[in-house]
C-alpha positions as a Markdown table, in Angstrom:
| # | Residue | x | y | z |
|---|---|---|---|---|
| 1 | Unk | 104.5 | 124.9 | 125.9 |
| 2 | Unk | 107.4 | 122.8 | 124.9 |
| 3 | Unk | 109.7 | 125.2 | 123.2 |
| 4 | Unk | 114.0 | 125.1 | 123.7 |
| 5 | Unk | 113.9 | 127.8 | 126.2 |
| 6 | Unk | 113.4 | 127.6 | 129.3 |
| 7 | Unk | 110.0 | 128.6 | 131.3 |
| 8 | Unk | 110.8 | 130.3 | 135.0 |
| 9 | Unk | 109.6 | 132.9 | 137.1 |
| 10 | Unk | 112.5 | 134.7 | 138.6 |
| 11 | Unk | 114.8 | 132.6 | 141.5 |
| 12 | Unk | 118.1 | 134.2 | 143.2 |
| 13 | Unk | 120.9 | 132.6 | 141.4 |
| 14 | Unk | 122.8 | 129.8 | 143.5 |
| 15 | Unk | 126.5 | 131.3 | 144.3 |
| 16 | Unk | 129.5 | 129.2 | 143.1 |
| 17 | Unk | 130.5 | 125.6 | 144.8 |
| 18 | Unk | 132.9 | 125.8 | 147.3 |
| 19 | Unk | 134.9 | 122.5 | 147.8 |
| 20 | Unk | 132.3 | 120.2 | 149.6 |
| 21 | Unk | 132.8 | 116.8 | 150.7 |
| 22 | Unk | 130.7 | 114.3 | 151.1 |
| 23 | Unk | 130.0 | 110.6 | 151.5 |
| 24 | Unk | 126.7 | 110.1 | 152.9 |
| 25 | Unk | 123.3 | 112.0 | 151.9 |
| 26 | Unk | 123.1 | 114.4 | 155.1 |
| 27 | Unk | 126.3 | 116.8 | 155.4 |
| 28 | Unk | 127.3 | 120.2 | 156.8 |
| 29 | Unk | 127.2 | 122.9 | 154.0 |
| 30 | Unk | 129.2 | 126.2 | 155.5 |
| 31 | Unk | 128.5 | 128.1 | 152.6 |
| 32 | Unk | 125.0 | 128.4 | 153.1 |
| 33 | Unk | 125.4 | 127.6 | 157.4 |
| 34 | Unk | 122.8 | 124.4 | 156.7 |
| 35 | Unk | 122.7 | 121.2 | 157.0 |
| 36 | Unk | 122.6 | 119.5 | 153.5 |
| 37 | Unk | 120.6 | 116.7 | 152.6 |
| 38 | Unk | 120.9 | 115.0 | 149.0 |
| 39 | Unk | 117.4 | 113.9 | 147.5 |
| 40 | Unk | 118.5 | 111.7 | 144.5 |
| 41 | Unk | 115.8 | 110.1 | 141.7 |
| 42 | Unk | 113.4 | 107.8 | 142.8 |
| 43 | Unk | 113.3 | 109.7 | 146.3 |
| 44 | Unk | 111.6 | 112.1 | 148.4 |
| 45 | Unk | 112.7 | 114.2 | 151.9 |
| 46 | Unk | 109.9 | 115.7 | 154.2 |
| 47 | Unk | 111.5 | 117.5 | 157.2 |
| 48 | Unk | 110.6 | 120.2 | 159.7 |
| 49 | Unk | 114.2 | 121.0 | 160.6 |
| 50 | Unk | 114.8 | 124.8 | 160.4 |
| 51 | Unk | 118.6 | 124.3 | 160.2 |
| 52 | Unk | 118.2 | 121.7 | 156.7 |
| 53 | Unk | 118.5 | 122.9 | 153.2 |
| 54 | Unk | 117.3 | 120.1 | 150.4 |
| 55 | Unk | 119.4 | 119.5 | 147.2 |
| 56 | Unk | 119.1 | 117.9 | 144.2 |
| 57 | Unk | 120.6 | 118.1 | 140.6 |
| 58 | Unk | 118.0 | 117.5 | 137.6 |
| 59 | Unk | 118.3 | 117.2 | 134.0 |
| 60 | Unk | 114.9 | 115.7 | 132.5 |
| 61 | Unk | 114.1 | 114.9 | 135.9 |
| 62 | Unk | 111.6 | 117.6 | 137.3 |
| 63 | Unk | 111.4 | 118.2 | 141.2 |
| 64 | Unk | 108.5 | 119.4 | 143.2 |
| 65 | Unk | 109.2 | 121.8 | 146.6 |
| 66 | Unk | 106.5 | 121.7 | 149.0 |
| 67 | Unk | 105.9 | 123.4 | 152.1 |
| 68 | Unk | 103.2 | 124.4 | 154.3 |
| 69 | Unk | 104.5 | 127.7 | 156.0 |
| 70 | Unk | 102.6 | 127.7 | 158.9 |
| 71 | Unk | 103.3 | 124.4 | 160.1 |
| 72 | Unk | 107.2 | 124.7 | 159.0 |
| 73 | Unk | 107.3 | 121.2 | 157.1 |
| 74 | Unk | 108.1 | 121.1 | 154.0 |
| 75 | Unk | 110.2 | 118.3 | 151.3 |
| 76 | Unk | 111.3 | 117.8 | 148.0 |
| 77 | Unk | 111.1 | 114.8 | 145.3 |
| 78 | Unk | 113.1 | 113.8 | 142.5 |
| 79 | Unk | 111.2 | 112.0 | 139.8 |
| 80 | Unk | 111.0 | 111.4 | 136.3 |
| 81 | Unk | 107.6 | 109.5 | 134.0 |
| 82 | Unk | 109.7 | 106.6 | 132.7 |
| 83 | Unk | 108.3 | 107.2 | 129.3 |
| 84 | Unk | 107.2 | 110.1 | 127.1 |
| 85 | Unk | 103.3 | 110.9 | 127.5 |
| 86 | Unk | 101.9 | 109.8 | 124.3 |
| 87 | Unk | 98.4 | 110.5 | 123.0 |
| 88 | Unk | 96.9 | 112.4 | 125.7 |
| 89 | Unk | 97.0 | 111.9 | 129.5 |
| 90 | Unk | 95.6 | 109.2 | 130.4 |
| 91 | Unk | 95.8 | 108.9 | 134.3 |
| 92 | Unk | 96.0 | 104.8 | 134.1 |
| 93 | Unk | 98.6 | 104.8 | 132.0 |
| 94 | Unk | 102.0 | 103.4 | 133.6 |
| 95 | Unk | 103.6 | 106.1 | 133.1 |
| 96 | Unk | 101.4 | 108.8 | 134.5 |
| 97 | Unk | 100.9 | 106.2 | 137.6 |
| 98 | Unk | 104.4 | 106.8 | 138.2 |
| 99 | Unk | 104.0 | 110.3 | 138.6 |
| 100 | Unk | 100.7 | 110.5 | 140.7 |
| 101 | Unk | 102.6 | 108.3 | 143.0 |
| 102 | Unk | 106.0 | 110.8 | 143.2 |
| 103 | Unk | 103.6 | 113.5 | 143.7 |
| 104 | Unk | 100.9 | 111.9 | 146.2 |
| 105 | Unk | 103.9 | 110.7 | 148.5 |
| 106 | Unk | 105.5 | 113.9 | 149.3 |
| 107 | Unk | 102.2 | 115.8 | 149.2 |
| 108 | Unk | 100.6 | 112.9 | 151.8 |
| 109 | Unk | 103.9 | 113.2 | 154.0 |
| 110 | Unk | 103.9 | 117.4 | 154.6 |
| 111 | Unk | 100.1 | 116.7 | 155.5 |
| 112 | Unk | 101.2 | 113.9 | 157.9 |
| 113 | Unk | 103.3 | 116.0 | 159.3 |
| 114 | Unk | 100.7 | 119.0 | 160.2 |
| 115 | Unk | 100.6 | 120.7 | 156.8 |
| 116 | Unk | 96.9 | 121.8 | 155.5 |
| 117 | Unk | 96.1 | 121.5 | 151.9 |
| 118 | Unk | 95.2 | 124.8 | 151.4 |
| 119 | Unk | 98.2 | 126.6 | 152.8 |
| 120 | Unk | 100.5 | 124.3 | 150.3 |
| 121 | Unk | 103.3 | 126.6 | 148.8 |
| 122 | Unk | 104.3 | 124.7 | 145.9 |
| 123 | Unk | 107.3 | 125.2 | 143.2 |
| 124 | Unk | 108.7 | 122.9 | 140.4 |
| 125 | Unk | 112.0 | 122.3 | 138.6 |
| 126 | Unk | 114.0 | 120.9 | 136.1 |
| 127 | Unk | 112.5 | 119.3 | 132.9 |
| 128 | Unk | 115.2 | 120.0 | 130.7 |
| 129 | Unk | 115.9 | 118.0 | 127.5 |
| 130 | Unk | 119.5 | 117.1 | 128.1 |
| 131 | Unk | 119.3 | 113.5 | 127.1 |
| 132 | Unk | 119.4 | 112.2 | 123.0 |
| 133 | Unk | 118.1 | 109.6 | 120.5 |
| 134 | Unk | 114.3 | 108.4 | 121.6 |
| 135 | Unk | 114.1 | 109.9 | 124.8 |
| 136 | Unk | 115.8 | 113.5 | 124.1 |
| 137 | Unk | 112.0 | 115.1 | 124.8 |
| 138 | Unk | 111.6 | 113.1 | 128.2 |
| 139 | Unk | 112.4 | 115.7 | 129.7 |
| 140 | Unk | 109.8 | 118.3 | 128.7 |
| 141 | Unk | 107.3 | 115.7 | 128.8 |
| 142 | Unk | 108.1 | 115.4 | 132.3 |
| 143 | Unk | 107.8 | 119.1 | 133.1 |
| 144 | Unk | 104.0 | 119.1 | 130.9 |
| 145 | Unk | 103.4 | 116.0 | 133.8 |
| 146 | Unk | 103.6 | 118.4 | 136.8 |
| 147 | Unk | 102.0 | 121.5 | 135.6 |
| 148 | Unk | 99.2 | 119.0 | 134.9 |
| 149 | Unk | 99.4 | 117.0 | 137.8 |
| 150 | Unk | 98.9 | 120.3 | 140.0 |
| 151 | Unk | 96.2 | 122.0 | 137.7 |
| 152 | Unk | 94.4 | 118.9 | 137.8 |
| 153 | Unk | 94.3 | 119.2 | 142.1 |
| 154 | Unk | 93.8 | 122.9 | 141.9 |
| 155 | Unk | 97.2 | 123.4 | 143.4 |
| 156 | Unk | 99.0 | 126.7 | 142.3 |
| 157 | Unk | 102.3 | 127.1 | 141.4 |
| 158 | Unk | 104.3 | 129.9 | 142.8 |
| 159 | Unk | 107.8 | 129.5 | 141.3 |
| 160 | Unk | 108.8 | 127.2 | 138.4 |
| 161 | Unk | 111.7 | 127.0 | 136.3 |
| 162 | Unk | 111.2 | 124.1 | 134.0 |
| 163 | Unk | 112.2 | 123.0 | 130.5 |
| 164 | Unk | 115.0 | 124.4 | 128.3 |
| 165 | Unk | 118.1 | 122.3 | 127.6 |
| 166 | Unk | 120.3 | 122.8 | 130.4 |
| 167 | Unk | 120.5 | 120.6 | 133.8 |
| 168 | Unk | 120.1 | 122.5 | 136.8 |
| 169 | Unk | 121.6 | 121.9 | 140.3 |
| 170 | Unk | 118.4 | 123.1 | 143.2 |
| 171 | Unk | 118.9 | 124.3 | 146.9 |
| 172 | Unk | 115.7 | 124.1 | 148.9 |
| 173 | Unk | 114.9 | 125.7 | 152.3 |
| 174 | Unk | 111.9 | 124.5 | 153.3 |
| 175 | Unk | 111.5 | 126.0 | 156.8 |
| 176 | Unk | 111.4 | 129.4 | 154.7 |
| 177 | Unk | 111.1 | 128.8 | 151.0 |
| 178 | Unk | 113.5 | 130.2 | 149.5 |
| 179 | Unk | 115.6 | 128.5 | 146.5 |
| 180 | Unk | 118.7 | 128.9 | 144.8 |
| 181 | Unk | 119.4 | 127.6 | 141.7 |
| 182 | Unk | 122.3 | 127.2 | 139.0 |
| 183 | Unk | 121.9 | 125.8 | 135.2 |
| 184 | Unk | 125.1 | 123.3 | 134.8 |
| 185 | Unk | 126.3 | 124.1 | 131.4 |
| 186 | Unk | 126.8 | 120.9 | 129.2 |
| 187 | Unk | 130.4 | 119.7 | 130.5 |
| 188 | Unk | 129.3 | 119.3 | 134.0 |
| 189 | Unk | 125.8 | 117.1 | 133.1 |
| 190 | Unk | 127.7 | 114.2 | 131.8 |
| 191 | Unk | 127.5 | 112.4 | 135.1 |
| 192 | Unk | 124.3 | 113.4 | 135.9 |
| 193 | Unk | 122.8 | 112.3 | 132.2 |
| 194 | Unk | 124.5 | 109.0 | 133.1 |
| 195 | Unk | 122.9 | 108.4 | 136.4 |
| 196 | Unk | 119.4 | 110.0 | 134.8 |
| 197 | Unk | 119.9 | 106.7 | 132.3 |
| 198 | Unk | 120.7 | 104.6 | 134.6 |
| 199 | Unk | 117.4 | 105.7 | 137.3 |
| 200 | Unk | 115.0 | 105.5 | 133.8 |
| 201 | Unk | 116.1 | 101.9 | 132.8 |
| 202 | Unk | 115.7 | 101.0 | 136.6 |
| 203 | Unk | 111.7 | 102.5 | 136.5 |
| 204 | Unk | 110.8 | 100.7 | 133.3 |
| 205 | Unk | 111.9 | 97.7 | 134.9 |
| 206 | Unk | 110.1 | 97.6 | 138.1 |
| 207 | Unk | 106.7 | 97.8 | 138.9 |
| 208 | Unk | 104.9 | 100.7 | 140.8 |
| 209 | Unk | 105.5 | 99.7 | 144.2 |
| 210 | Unk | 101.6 | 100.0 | 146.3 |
| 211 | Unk | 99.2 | 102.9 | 145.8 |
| 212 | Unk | 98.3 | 106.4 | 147.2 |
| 213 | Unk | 96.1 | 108.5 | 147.6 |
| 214 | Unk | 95.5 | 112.5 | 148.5 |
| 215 | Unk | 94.5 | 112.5 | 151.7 |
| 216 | Unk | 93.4 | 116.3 | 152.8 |
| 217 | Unk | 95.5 | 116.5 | 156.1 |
| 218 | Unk | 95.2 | 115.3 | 160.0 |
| 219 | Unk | 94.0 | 117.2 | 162.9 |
């Protein structure tokens, strides 16, 4: 399961960046006529907007994209286990705590907001191994973590493209589901593998913040 390449099903190829600036997390996007929101690690973004397109870079990071299409909600997270899984899954560890939680947060909040369980469209990214030394595999431990996570709930996967070696920069359109997506070849991860340190040494340090649990939607 953990090889060097990487494991997809096919996903339209994001076009090349245009000049965009931005200072805050929400911004105008005239490439794609959308407004942009930035989901960076640690978060998650749940909207019913037609008009906003979710993005995110990962490395070892993985990302889930949720959506419920009759409803039109649907978000993305950003997350990473802030340790390799070792010796099994074990669903007290810390580590696989941390992941439950990314996962039961976004999946609670497209519920809350009139998505049904069973109409969940659900596809996953990132998981590359782009970091070295001790945690160079992090990343395909991570992507392991969600293809278990959502076997484990019977939740299919439509789309993935996980593992490999190679960060990848996501565009999410939840109101319709469609995503773009571009691997960043190794001179442009350098900033993200940075800030991908930075988040894990942040998770290892602080606890799990409360508890969730799947609820199975409102009325």
């Amino acid at each position: 399961m953990s090889n060097g390449r990487a494991d997809r099903t096919r996903v339209p190829a994001l076009p090349e960046a245009g000049h965009v600036t931005c200072t805050t997390r929400r911004y105008w996007d005239p490439r794609f006529n959308a407004i942009a929101v930035k989901v960076f690690p640690g978060e998650h973004f749940v909207t019913a907007n037609p008009d906003e397109m979710l993005v995110t870079i990962l490395g070892s990071c993985v990302t889930a994209c949720i959506r419920d299409p009759v409803a039109g909600v649907g978000g993305m997270n950003h997350f990473m286990l802030p340790e390799p899984v070792r010796g099994g899954r074990d669903p007290e560890s810390g580590s696989m705590r941390y992941g439950n939680v990314a996962m039961e947060r976004l999946i609670n909040d497209v519920l809350f907001q009139g998505g049904l369980r069973q109409r969940l469209e659900i596809k996953v990214f990132g998981g590359g191994n782009v970091m070295t030394g001790a945690t160079s595999n992090i990343g395909h431990g991570n992507a392991d973590f969600v293809e278990a996570y959502l076997i484990a709930e019977n939740l299919p996967i439509v789309a993935r493209h996980l593992r490999g070696s190679l960060a990848r920069r996501v565009h999410y359109f939840p109101f319709t589901g469609r995503v773009m997506l571009l691997e960043l070849q190794r001179t442009e991860q350098q900033a993200m593998v940075r800030n991908e340190g930075l988040y894990k040494s942040k998770i290892q340090r602080e606890p799990i913040s409360g508890s969730v649990e799947l609820f199975e939607g409102v009325t």
